[in-house]
C-alpha positions as CSV (number, residue, x, y, z in Angstrom):
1,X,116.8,92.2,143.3
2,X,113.4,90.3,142.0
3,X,112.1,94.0,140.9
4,X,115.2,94.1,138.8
5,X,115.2,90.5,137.8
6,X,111.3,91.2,136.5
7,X,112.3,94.3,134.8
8,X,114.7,92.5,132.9
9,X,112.2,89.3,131.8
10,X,110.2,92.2,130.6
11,X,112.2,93.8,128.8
12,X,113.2,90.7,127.1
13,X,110.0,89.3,126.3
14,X,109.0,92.6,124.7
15,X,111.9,92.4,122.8
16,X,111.6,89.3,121.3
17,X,107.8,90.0,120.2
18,X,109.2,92.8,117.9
19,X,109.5,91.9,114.4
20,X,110.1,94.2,111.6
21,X,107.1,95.2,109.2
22,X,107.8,93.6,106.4
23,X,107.4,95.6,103.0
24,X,103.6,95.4,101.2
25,X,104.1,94.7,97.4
26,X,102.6,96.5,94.6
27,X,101.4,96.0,91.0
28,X,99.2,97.8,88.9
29,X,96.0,95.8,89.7
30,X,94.1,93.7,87.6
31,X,93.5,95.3,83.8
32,X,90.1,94.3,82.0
33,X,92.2,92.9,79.1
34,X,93.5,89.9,81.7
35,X,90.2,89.2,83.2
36,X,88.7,89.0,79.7
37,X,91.4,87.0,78.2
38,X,91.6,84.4,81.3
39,X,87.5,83.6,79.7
40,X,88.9,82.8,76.2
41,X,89.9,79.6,75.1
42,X,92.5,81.0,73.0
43,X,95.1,83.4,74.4
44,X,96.2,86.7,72.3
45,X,99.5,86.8,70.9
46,X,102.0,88.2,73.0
47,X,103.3,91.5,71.1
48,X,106.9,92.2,70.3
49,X,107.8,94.7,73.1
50,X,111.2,95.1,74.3
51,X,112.0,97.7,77.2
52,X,114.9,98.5,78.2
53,X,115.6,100.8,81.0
54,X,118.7,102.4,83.1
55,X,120.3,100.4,86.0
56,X,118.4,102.7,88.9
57,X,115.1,101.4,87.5
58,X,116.0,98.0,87.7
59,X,114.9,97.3,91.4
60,X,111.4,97.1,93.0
61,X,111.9,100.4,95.2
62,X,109.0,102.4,94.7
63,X,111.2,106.1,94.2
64,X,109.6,109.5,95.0
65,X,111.7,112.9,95.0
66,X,111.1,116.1,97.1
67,X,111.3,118.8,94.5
68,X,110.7,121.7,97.1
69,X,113.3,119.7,99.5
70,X,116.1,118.4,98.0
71,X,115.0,118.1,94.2
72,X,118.3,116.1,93.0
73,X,117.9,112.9,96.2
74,X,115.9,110.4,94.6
75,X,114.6,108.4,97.4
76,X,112.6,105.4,97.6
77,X,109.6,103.9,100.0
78,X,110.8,101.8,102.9
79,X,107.5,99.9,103.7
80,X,106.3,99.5,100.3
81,X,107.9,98.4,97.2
82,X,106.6,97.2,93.5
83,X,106.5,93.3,93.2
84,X,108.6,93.6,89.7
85,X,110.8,96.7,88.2
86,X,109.0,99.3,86.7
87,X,110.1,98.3,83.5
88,X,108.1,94.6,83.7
89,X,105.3,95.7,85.0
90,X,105.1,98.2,82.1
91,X,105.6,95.9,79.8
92,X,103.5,93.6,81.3
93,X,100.7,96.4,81.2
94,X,101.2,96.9,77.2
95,X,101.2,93.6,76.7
96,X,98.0,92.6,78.3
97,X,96.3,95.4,75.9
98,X,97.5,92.6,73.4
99,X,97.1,95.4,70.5
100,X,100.4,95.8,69.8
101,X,101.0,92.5,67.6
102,X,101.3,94.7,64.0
103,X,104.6,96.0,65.1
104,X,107.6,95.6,66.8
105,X,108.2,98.4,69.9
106,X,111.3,99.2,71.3
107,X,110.5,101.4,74.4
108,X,113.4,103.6,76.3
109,X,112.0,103.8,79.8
110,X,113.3,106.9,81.3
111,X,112.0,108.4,84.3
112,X,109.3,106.7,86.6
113,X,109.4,108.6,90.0
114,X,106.7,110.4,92.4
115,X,107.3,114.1,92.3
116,X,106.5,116.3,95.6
117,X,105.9,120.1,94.5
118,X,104.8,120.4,98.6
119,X,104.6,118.2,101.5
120,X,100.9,117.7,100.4
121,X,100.8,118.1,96.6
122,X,102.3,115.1,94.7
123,X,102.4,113.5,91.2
124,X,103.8,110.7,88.8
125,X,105.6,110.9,86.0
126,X,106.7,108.8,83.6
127,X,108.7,109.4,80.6
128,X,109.5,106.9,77.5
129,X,111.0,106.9,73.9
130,X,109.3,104.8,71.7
131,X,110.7,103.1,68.5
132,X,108.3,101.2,66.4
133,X,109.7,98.7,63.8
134,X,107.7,97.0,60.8
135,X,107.8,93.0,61.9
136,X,109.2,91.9,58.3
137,X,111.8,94.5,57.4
138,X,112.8,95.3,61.0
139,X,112.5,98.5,59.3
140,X,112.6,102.1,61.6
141,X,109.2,103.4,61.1
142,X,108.9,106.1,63.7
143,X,109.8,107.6,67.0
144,X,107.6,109.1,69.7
145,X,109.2,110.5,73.2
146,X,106.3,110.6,75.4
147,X,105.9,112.3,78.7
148,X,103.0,111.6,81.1
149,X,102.2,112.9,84.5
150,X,99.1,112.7,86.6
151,X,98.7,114.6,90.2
152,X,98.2,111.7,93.1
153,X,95.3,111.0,95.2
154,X,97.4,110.8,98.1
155,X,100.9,112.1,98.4
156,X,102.3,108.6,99.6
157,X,103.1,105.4,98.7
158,X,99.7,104.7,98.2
159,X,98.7,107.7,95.9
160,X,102.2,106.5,94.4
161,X,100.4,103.1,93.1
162,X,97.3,104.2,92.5
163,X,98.8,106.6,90.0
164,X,101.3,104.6,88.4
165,X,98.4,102.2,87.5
166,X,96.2,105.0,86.1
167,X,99.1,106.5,84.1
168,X,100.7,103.4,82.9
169,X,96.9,102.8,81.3
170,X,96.9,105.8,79.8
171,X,100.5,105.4,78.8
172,X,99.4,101.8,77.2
173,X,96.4,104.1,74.9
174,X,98.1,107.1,74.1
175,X,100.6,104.4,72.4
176,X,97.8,102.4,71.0
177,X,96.6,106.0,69.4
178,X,99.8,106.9,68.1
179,X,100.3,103.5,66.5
180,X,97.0,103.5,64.2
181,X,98.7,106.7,62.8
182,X,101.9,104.6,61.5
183,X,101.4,102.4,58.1
């Protein structure tokens, strides 16, 4: 009977010392642009960027998809997530650049997802439309459908962040580029 009665104390107080892992968050990291801007006296001003983005993308899961699996599941991270939707950390990222204050952007985001070719071979893509209006007129000036993938360091959550923060950069400079081209 005391055997029993111990087992049971155990069992409870190994119970009780259980507690879930709670989820890390994510962003993209610091950019150079906000560690420069936190030294200026005066801060930039904050472009005219509007995002919009469909009602999957609007949560902080963190989704991948396992294109030699089950390529139309979209699943997401259980032990990570992003601190913010996709969508604001984007914009967050294209605002920091601060180079976008000649226009107004309107930017479509439509896929942000980590792809699995393999169990070991991974990447991130992103895909946006981008509609650039003159600040005045609120003219259309021109449209640019943009799609961006990079392989992943790692093929996990972690090879997930690290590429989104690469490829959102380069997302932020390849839209830079295109807008010297626009009068």
């Amino acid at each position: 009977m005391n055997h029993l009665f111990i087992a049971v104390l155990i069992i409870l107080s190994s119970a009780c010392s259980v507690t879930p892992k709670q989820p890390a968050l994510h962003d993209f990291g610091i950019t150079w642009s906000q560690t420069s801007n936190s030294n200026n006296a005066s801060q930039p001003t904050k472009s005219d960027i509007s995002l919009d983005t469909p009602s999957w993308l609007i949560n902080e899961c963190i989704r991948y998809r396992l294109l030699y699996d089950s390529p139309t599941q979209l699943r997401c991270y259980n032990l990570d997530k992003w601190i913010a939707p996709p969508a604001e950390l984007f914009k967050q990222r294209l605002q920091a650049s601060g180079k976008f204050s000649k226009h107004r952007l309107v930017i479509q985001l439509l896929d942000f997802e980590q792809q699995f070719d393999t169990p070991k071979q991974a990447r991130v893509v992103l895909h946006f439309i981008a509609d650039v209006y003159s600040l005045d007129a609120n003219h259309l000036l021109a449209t640019q459908d943009f799609r961006l993938q990079q392989a992943t360091a790692t093929p996990d959550a972690a090879g997930a962040v690290l590429g989104f923060s690469q490829l959102t950069q380069q997302a932020s400079d390849k839209l830079q580029q295109w807008l010297t081209t626009i009068k």
